[in-house]
KEDOMI-432955 format. One record per residue (C-alpha): chain; x, y, z. Coordinates in nm, 3 decimals, decimal comma, padded with zeros to 5 digits. Each point is the difference from the previous one (the first is absolute). Last residue first. Layout:
BEGIN
@unit:A; xx:X; yy:Y; zz:Z
...
***
This chain:
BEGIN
@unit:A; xx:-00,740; yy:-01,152; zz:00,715
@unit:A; xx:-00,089; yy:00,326; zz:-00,134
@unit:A; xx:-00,253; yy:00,132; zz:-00,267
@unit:A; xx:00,008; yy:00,341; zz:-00,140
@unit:A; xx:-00,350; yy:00,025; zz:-00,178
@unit:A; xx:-00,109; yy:00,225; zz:-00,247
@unit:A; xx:-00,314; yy:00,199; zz:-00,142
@unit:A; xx:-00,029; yy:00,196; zz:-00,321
@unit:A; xx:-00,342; yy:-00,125; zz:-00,036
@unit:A; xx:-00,075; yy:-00,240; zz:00,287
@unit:A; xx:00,128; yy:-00,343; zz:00,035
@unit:A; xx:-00,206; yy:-00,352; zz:00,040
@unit:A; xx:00,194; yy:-00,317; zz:00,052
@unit:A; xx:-00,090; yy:-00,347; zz:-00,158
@unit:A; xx:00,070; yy:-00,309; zz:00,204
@unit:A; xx:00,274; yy:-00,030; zz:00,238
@unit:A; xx:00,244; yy:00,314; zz:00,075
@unit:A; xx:-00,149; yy:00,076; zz:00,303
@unit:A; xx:00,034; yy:00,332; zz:00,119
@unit:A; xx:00,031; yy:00,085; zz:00,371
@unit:A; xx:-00,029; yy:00,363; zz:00,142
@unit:A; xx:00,269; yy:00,225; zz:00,099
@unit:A; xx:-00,127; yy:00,296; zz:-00,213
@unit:A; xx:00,263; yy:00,103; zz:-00,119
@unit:A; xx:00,269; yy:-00,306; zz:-00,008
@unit:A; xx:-00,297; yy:-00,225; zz:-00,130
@unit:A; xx:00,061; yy:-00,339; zz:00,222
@unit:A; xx:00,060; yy:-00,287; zz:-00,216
@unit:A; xx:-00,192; yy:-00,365; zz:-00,007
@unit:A; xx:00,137; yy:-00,221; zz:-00,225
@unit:A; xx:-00,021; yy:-00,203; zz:-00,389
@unit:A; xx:00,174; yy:00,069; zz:-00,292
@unit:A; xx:-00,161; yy:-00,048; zz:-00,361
@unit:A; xx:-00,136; yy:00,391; zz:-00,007
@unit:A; xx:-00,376; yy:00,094; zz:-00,089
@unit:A; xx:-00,162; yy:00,305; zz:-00,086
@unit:A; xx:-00,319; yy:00,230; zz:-00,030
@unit:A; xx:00,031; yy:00,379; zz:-00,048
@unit:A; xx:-00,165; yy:00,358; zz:00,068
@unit:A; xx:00,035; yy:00,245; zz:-00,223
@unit:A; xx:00,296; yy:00,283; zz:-00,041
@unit:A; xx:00,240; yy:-00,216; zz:-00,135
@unit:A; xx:00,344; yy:-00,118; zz:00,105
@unit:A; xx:-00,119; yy:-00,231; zz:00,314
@unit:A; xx:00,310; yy:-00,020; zz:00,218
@unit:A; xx:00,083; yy:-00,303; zz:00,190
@unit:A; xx:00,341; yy:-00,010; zz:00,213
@unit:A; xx:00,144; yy:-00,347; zz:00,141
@unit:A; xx:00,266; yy:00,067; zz:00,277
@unit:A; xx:00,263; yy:-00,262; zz:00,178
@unit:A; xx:00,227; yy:-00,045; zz:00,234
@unit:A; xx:00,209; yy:-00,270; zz:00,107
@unit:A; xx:00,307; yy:00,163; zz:-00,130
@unit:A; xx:-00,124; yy:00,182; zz:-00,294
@unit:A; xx:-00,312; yy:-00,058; zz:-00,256
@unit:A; xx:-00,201; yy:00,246; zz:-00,227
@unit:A; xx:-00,284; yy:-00,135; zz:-00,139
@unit:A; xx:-00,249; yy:00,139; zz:-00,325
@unit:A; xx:-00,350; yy:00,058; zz:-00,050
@unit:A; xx:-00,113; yy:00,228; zz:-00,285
@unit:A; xx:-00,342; yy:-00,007; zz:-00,087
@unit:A; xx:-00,231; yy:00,133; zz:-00,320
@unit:A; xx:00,161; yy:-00,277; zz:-00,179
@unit:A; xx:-00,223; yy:-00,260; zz:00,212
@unit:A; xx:00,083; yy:-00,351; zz:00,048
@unit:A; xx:00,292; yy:00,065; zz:00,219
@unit:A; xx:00,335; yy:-00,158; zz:-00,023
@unit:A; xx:00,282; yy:00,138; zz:00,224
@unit:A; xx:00,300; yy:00,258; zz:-00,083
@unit:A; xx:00,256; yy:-00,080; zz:00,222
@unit:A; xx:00,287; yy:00,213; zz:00,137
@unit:A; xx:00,203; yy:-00,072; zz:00,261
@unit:A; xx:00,167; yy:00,218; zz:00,250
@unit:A; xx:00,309; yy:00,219; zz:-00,051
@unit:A; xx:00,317; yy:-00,064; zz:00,060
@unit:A; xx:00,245; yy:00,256; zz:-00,132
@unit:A; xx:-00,264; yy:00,285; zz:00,004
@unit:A; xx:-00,389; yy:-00,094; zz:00,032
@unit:A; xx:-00,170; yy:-00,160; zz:00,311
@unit:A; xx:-00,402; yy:00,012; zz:-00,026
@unit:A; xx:00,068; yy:-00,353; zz:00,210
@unit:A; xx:00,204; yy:00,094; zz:00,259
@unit:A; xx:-00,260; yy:00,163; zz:00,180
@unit:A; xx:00,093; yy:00,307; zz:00,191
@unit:A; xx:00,076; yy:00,293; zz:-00,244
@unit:A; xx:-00,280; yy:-00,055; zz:-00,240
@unit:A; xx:-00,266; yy:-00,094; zz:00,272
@unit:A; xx:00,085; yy:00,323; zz:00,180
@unit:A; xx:-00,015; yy:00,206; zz:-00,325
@unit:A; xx:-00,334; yy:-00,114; zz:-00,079
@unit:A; xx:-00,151; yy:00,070; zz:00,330
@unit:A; xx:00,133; yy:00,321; zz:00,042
@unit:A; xx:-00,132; yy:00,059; zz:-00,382
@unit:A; xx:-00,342; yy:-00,083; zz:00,103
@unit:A; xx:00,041; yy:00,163; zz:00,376
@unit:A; xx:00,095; yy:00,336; zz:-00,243
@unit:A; xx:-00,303; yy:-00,007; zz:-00,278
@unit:A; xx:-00,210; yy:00,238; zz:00,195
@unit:A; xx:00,230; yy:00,256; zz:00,054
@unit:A; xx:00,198; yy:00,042; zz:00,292
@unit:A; xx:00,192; yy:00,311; zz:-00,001
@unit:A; xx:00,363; yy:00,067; zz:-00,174
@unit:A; xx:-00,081; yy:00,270; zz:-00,212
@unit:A; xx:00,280; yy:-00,008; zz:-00,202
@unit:A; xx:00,221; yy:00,286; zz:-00,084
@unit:A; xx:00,068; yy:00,219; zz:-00,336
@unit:A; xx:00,324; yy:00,168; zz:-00,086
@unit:A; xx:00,000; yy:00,144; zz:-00,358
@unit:A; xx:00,144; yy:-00,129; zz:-00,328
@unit:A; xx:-00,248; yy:-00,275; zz:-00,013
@unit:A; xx:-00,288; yy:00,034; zz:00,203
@unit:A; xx:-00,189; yy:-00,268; zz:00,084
@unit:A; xx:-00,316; yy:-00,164; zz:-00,149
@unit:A; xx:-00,301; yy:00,021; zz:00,284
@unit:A; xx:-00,218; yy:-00,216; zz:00,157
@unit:A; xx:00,201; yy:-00,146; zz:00,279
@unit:A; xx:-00,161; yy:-00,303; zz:00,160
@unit:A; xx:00,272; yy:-00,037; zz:00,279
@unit:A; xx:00,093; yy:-00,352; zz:-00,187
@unit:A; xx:00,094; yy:00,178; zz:-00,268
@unit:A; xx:00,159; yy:00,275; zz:00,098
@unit:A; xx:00,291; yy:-00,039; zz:-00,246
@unit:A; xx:-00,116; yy:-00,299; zz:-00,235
@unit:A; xx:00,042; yy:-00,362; zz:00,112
@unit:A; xx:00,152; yy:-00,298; zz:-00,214
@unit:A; xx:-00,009; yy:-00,341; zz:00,123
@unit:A; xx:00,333; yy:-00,123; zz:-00,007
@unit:A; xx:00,088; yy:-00,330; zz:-00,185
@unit:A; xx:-00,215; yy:-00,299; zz:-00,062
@unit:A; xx:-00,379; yy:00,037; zz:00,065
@unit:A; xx:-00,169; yy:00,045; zz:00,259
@unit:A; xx:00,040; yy:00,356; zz:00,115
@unit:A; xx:-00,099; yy:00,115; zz:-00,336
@unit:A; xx:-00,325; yy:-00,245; zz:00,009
@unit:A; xx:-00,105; yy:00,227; zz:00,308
@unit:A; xx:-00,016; yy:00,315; zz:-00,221
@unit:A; xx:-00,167; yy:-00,149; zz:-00,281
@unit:A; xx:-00,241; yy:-00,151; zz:00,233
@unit:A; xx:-00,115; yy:00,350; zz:00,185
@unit:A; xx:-00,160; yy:00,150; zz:-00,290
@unit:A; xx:00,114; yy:00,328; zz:-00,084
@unit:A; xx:00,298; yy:-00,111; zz:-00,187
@unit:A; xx:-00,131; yy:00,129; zz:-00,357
@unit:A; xx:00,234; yy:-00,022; zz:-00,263
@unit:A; xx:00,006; yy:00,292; zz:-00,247
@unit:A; xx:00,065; yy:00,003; zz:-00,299
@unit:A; xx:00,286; yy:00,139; zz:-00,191
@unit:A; xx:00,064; yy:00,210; zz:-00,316
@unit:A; xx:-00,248; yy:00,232; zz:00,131
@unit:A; xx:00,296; yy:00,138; zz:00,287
@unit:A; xx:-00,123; yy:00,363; zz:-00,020
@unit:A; xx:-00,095; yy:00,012; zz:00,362
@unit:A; xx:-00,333; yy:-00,030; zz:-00,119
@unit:A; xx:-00,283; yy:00,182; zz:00,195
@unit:A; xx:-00,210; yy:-00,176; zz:00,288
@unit:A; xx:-00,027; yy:00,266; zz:00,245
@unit:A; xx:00,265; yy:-00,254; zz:00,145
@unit:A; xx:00,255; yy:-00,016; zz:-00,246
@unit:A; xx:-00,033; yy:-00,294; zz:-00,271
@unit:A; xx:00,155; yy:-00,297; zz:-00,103
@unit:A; xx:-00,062; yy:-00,076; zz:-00,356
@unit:A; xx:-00,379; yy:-00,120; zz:-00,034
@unit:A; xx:-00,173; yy:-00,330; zz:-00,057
@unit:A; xx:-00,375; yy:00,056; zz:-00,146
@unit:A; xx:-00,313; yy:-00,098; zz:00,278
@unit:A; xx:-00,163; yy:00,304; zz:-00,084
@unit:A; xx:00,034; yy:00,171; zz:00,268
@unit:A; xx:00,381; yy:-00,066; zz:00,004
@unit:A; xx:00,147; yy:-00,296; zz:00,031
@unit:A; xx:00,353; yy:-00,092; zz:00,200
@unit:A; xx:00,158; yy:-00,365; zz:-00,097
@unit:A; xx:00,016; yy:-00,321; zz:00,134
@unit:A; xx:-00,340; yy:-00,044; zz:-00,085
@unit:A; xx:00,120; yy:-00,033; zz:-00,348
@unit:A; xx:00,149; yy:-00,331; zz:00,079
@unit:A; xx:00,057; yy:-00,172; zz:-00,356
@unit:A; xx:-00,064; yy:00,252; zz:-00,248
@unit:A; xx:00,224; yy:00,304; zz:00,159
@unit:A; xx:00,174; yy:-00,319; zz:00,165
@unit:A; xx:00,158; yy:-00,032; zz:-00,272
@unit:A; xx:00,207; yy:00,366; zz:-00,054
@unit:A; xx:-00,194; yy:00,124; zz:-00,288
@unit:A; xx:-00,016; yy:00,366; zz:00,145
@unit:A; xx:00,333; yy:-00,015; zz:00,201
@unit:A; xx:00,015; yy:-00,086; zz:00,385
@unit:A; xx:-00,006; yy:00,203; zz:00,328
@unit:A; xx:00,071; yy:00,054; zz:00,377
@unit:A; xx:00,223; yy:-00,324; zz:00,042
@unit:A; xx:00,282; yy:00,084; zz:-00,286
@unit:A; xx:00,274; yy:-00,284; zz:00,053
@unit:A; xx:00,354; yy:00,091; zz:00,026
@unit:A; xx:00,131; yy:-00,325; zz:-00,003
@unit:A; xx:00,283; yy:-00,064; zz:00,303
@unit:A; xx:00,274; yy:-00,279; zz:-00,085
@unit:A; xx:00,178; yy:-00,072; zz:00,311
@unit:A; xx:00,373; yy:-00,146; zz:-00,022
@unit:A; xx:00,204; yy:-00,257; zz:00,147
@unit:A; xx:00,228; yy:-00,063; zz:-00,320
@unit:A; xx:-00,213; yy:-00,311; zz:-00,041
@unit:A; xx:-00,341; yy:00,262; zz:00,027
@unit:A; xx:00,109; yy:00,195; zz:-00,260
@unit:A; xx:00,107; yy:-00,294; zz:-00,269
@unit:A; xx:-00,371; yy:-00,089; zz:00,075
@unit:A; xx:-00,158; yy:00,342; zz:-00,015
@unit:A; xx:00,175; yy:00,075; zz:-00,340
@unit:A; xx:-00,082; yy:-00,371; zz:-00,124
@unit:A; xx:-00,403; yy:00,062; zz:00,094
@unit:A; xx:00,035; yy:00,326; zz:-00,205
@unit:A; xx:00,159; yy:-00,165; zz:-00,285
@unit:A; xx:-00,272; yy:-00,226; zz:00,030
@unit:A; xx:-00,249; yy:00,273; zz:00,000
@unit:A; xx:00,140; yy:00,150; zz:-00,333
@unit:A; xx:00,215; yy:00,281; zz:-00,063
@unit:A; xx:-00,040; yy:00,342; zz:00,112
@unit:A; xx:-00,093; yy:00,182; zz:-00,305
@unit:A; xx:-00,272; yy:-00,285; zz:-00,039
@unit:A; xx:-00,153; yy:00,128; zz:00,318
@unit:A; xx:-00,126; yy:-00,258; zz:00,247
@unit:A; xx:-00,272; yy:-00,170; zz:00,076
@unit:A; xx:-00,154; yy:-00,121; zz:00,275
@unit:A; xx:-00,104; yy:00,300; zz:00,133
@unit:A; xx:-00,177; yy:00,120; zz:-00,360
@unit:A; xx:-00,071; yy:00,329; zz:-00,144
@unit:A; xx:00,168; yy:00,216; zz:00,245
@unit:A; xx:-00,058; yy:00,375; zz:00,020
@unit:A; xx:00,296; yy:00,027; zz:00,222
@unit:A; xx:00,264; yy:-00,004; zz:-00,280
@unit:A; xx:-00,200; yy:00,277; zz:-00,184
@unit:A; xx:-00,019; yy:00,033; zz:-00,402
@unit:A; xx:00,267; yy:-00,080; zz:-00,203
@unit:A; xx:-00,020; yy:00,290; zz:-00,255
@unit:A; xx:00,193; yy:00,001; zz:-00,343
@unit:A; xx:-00,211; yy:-00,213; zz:-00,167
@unit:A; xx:-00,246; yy:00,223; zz:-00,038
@unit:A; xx:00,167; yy:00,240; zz:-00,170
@unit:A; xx:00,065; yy:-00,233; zz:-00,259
@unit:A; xx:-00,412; yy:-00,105; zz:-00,060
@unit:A; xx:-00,044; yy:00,377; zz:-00,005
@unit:A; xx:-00,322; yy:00,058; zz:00,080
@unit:A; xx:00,053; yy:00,037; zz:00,376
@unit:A; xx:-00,346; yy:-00,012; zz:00,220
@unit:A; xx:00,053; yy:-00,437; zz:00,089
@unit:A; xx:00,371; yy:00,146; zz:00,152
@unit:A; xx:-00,305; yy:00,193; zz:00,271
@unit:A; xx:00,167; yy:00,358; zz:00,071
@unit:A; xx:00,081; yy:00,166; zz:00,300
@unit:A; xx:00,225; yy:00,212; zz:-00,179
@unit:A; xx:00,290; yy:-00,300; zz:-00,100
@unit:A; xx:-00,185; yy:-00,316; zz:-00,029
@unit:A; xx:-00,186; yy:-00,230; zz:00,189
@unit:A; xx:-00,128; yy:-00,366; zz:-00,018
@unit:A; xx:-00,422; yy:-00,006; zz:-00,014
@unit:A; xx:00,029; yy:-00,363; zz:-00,106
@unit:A; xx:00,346; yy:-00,113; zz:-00,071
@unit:A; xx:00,088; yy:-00,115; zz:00,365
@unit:A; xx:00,407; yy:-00,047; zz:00,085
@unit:A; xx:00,143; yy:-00,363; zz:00,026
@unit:A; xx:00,109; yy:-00,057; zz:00,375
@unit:A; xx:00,374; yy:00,088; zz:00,118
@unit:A; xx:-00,136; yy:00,308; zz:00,237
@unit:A; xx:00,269; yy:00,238; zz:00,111
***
């Protein structure tokens, strides 16, 4: 289960109930709310302890040769989660350009309006996964471009042809299993987080045995300016082109680039 602190706004009670809709400052009290409607991922839940006693746990686990896993919620976050102020592209909108729970796909709620939904339509969120430290993490039928939520008590297959995302996520998983440096486990790769002069980008390193991988991500949906202190000349793993890192760099709304040398 999830260790983070649990959202406040729109929390749930008993009967499909908002807490917020309980008079009874008591009663109210009584109701936790959802673990996965998370209110913060760097955070966790005073029940729990504190994040150093966290960071100890995982320590004192990893001496007695140990994995600590985190169950971490990818599809959704709580209403006043920060990036709901922060990043709200990251999120689904409706016509109206308001945040939503997640809904099914004539577009009714799946009763899940203590959450909101985070919207991994655009093609960098879904590369930055692969990226970054750990495992990426890749729904049933994902990568075959299924559209559908599946059953739950009743058996329900795959349709395992070619959609248009598959070479993408072929792609992806080949550069995850054969370079050494998107490594995780035991020995993973390094991890670097590297200056940028715009907050709208995120540009960080990753490092292993003579190889090497800088990804840039621009975490808005409008096109952005930057400029990073190193210097070079690396070829864009999807397109195969050559970006120069000198000078100031343009990058697309929502774009990325997975640079190898």
């Amino acid at each position: 289960m999830p260790i983070y602190p649990i959202s406040k706004v729109k929390r749930k009670a008993t009967g499909n109930k908002f807490v917020s809709q309980i008079k009874n400052p008591k009663e109210r009290k009584k109701y936790l709310g959802s673990l996965y409607a998370v209110a913060d991922y760097a955070a966790v839940n005073p029940d729990f302890g504190t994040l150093v006693d966290l960071k100890n746990r995982v320590l004192k686990a990893h001496e007695n040769g140990q994995i600590v896993i985190l169950d971490w919620v990818a599809n959704h976050t709580g209403w006043d989660h920060p990036w709901i102020k922060k990043h709200p592209d990251f999120y689904t909108h409706n016509e109206k350009g308001e945040i939503t729970d997640p809904l099914n796909d004539d577009g009714t709620s799946k009763d899940w309006q203590d959450v909101s939904d985070l919207n991994y339509n655009n093609k960098m969120m879904r590369v930055m996964t692969f990226m970054i430290k750990g495992m990426p993490l890749t729904y049933s039928g994902q990568e075959y471009g299924l559209k559908h939520r599946m059953k739950f008590f009743e058996k329900d297959l795959i349709d395992r042809t070619n959609g248009n995302d598959f070479e993408f996520y072929t792609k992806l998983g080949r550069l995850k299993n054969n370079n050494p440096a998107l490594n995780g486990g035991k020995h993973p790769a390094s991890y670097q987080r590297l200056q940028v002069d715009n907050k709208k980008v995120l540009v960080f390193k990753r490092v292993k045995n003579g190889k090497e991988i800088i990804f840039i991500g621009n975490m808005s949906g409008k096109k952005q300016q930057f400029k990073l202190k190193i210097k070079g000349v690396y070829r864009d793993y999807f397109t195969g082109k050559n970006v120069d890192l000198s000078g100031k760099i343009n990058i697309p709304a929502w774009g990325y680039y997975v640079l190898i040398k």
